[in-house]
Rosetta silent file (secondary structure, phi, psi, omega in degrees, C-alpha in Angstrom):
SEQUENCE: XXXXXXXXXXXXXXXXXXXXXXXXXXXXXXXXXXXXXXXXXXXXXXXXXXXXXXXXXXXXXXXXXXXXXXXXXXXXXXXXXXXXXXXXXXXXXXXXXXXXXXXXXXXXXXXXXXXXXXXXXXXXXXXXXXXXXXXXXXXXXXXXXXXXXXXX
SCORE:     score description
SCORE:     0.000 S_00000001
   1 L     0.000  130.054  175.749   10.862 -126.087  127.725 S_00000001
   2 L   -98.450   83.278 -160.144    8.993 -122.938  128.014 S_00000001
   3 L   -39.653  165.941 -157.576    7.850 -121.926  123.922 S_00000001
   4 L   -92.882  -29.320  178.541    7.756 -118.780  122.856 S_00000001
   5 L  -120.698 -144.987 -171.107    4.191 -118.265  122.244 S_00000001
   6 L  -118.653  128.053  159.944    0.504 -120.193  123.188 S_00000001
   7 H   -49.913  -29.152  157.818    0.079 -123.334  120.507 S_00000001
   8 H   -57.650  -36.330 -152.391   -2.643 -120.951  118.710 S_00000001
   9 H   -96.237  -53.148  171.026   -0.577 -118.170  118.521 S_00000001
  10 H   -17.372  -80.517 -166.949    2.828 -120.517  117.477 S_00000001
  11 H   -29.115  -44.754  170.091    0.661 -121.984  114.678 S_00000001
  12 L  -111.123   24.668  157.596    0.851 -118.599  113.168 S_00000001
  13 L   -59.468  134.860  179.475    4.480 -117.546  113.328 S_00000001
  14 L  -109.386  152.118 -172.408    5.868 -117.608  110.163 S_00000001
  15 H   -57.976  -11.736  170.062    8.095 -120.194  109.162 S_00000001
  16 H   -42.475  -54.828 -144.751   10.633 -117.855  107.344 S_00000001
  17 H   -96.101  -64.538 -139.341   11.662 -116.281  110.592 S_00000001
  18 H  -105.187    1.966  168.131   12.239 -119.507  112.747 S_00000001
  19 H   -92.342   -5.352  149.594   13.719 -121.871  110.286 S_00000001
  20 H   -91.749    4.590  161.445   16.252 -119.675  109.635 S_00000001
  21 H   -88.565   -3.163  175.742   16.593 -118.874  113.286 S_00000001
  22 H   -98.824  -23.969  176.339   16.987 -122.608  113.870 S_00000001
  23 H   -63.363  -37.124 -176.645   19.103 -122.933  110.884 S_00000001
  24 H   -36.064  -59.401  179.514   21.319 -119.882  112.801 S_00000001
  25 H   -78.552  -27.719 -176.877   21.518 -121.869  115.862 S_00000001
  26 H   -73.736  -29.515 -149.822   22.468 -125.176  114.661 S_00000001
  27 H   -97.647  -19.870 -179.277   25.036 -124.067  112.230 S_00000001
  28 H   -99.116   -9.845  179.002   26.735 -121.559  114.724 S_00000001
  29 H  -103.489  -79.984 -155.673   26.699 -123.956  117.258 S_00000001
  30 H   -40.319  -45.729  176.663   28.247 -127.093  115.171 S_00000001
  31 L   -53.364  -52.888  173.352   30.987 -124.401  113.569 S_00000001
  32 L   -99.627   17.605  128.541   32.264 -123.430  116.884 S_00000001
  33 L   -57.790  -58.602 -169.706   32.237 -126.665  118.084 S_00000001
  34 L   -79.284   19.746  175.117   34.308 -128.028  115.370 S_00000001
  35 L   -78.036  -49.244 -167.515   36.436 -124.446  115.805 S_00000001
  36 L   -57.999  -26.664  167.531   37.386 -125.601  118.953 S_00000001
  37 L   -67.767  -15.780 -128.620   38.890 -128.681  117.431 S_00000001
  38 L   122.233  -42.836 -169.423   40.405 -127.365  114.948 S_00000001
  39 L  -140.085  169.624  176.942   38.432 -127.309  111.972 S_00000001
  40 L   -92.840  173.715  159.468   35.984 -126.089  109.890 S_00000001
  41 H   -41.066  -66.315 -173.296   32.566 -127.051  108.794 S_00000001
  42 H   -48.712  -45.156 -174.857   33.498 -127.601  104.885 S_00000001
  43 H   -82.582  -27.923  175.633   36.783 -129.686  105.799 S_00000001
  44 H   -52.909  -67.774  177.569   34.680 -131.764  108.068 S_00000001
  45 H   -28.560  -38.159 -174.123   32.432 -132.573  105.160 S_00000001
  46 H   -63.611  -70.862  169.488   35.807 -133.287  103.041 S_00000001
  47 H   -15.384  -68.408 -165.143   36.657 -135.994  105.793 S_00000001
  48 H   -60.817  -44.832 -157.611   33.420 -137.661  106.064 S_00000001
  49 H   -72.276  -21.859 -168.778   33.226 -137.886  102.285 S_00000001
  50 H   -89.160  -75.889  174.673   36.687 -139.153  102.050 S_00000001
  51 H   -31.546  -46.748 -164.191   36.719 -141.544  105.470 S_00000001
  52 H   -83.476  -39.810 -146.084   32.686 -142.983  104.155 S_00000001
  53 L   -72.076  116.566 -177.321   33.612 -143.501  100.813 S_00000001
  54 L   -40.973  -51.354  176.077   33.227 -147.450   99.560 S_00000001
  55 L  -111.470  150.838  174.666   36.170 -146.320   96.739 S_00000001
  56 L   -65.609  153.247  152.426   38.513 -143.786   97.249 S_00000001
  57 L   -94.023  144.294  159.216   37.011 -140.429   95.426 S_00000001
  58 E   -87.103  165.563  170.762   38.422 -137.967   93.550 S_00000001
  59 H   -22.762  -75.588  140.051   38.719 -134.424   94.014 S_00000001
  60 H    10.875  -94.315 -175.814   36.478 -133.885   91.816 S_00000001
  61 H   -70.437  -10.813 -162.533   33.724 -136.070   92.809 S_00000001
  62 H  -101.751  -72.615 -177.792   34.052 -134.986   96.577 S_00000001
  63 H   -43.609  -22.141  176.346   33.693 -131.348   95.856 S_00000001
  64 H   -65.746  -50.707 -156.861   30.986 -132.047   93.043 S_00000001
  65 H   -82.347  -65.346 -172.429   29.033 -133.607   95.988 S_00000001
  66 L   -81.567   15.241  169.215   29.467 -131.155   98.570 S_00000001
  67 L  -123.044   28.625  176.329   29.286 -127.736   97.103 S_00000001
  68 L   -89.964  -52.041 -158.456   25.630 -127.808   97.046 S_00000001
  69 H   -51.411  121.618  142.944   25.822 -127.827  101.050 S_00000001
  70 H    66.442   28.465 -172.485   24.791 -124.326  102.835 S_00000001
  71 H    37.471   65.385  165.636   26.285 -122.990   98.911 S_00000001
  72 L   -74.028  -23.919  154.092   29.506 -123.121   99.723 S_00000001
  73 L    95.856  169.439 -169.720   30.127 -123.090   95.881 S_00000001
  74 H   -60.001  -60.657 -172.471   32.674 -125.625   93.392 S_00000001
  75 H   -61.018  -58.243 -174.206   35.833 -122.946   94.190 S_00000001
  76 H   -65.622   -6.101  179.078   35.277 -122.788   98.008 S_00000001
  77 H  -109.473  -14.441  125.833   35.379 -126.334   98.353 S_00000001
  78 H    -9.988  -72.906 -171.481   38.331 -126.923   95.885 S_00000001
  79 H   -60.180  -47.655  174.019   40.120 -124.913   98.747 S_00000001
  80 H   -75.291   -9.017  150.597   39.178 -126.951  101.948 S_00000001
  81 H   -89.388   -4.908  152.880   40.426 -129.849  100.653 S_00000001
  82 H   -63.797  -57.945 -160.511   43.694 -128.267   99.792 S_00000001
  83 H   -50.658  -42.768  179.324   43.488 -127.085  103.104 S_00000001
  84 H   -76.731  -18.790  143.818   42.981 -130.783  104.485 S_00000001
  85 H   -76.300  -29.918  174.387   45.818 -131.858  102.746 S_00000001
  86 H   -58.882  -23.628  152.404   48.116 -129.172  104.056 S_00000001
  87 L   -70.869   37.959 -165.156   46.828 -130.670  107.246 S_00000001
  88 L    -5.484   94.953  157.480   47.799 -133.910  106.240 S_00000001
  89 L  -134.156  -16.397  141.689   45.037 -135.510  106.818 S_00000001
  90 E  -104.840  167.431  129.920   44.395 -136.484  103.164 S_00000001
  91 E  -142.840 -166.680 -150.010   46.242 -137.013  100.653 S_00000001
  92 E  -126.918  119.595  179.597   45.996 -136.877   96.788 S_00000001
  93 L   -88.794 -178.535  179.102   47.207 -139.613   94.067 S_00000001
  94 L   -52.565  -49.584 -162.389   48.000 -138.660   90.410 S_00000001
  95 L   -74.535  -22.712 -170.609   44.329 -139.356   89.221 S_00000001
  96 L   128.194   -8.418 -168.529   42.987 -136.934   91.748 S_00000001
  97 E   -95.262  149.067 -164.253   42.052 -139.567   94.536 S_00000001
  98 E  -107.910  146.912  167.870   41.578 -138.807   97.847 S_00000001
  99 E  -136.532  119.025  164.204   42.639 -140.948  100.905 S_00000001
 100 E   -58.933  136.750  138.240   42.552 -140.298  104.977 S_00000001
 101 L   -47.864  168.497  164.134   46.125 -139.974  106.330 S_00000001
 102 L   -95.686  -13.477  171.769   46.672 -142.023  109.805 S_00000001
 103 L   -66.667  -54.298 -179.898   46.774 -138.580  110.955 S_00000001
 104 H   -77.670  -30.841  164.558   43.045 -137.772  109.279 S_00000001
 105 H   -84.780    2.509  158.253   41.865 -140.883  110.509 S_00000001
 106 H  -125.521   -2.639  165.354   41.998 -140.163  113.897 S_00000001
 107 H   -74.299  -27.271  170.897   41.329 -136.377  113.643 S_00000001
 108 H   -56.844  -43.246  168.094   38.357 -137.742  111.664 S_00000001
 109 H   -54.036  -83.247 -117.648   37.367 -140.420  114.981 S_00000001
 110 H   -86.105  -29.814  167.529   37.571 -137.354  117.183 S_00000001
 111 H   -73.772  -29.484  176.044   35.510 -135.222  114.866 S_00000001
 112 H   -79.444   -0.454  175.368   32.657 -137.601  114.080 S_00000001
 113 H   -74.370  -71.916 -170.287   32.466 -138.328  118.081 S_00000001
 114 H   -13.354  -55.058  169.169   32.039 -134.350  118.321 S_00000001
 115 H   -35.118  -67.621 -177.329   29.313 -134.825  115.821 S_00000001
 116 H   -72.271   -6.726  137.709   27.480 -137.354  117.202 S_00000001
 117 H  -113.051   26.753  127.827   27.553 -135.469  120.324 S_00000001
 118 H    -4.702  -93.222 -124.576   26.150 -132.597  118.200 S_00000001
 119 H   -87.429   -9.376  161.452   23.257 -134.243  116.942 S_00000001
 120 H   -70.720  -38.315 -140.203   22.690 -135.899  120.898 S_00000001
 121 H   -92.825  -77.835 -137.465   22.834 -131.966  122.191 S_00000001
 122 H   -73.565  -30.775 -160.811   20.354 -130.915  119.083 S_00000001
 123 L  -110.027   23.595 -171.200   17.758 -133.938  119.420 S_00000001
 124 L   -85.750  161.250  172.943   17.571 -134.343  123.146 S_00000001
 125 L    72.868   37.410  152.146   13.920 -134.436  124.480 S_00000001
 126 L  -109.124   88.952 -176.883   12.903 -134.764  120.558 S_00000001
 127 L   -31.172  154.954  161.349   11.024 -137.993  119.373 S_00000001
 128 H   -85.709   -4.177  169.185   12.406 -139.431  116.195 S_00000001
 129 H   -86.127  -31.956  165.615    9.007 -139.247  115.059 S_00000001
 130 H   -68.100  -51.529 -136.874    9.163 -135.113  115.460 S_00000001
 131 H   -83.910  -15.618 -161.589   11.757 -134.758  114.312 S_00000001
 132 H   -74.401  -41.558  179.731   10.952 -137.151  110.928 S_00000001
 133 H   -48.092  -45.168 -162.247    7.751 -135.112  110.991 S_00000001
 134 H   -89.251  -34.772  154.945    9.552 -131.711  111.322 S_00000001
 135 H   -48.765  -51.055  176.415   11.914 -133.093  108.127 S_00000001
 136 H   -58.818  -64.619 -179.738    8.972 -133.599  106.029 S_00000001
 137 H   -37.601  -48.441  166.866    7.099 -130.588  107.000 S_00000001
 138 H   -45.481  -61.831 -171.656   10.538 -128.601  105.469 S_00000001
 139 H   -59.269  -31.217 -176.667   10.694 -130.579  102.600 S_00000001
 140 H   -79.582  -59.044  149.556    6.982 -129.761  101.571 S_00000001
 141 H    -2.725  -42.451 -151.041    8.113 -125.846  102.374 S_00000001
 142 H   -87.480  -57.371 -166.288   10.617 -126.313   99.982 S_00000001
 143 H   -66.649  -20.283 -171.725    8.079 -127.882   97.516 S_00000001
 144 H   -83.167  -26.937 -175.388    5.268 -125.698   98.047 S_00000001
 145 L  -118.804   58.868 -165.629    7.212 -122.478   97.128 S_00000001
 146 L    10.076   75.939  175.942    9.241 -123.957   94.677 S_00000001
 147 L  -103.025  133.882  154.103   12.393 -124.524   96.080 S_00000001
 148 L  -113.726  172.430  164.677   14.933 -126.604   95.739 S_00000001
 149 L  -117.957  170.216  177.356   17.521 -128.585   97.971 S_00000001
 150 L   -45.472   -2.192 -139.292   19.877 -130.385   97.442 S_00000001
 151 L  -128.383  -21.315 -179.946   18.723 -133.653   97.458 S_00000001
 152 L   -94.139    0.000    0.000   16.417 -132.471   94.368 S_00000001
């Protein structure tokens, strides 16, 4: 790959400008991957959290969890999982608990392959040591200008 600058002159790019140009490209490229399926970002999340989940979750808790991501806010995520049940691909008990469909459990297979060959597309010719490096290095960003993310 040929970089945009000299490593001296990179070194003093500021990080403002390309981690939200990297944020740009991953997130515009994962979205219109999973357009082309079908779906959105937000209902993917709704999936995974539903499909991963040890106990079924409720509504609730799966929207609680996920409306920190990219701020999608408490209301907008309320809606994509109505939306993934009108796509039966959940559904919804009395208490509020969520379940995959056999329908959402294999739109779910076909979306986490799509993922995973995402995240092959985003890390090839990247060590797992950059990129663990390149995770930290964010996270101190975050910390150094008071920030937080989600995870705090």
């Amino acid at each position: 790959m040929e970089y945009s600058h000299s490593d001296t002159d990179l070194s003093k790019q500021p990080i403002g400008y390309w981690s939200w140009a990297a944020h740009k490209a991953v997130i515009t490229r994962t979205r219109t991957a999973l357009a082309e399926i079908g779906t959105t970002q937000p209902q993917w999340w709704v999936l995974a959290q539903v499909a991963r989940a040890d106990t079924p979750k409720t509504r609730t808790e799966v929207a609680r969890i996920l409306q920190g991501y990219l701020e999608v806010g408490l209301d907008h995520m309320d809606s994509e999982i109505d939306r993934a049940i009108a796509q039966d691909w959940i559904t919804e008990d009395t208490e509020g608990r969520l379940s995959l469909t056999d329908a959402g459990k294999a739109f779910y297979d076909k979306a986490a392959t799509l993922q995973d060959e995402l995240w092959a597309e985003r890390h090839a010719d990247v060590s797992d040591e950059e990129y663990l490096i390149t995770l930290k290095v964010l996270q101190r960003f975050i910390h150094n200008t008071g920030g937080r993310a989600w995870h705090h």
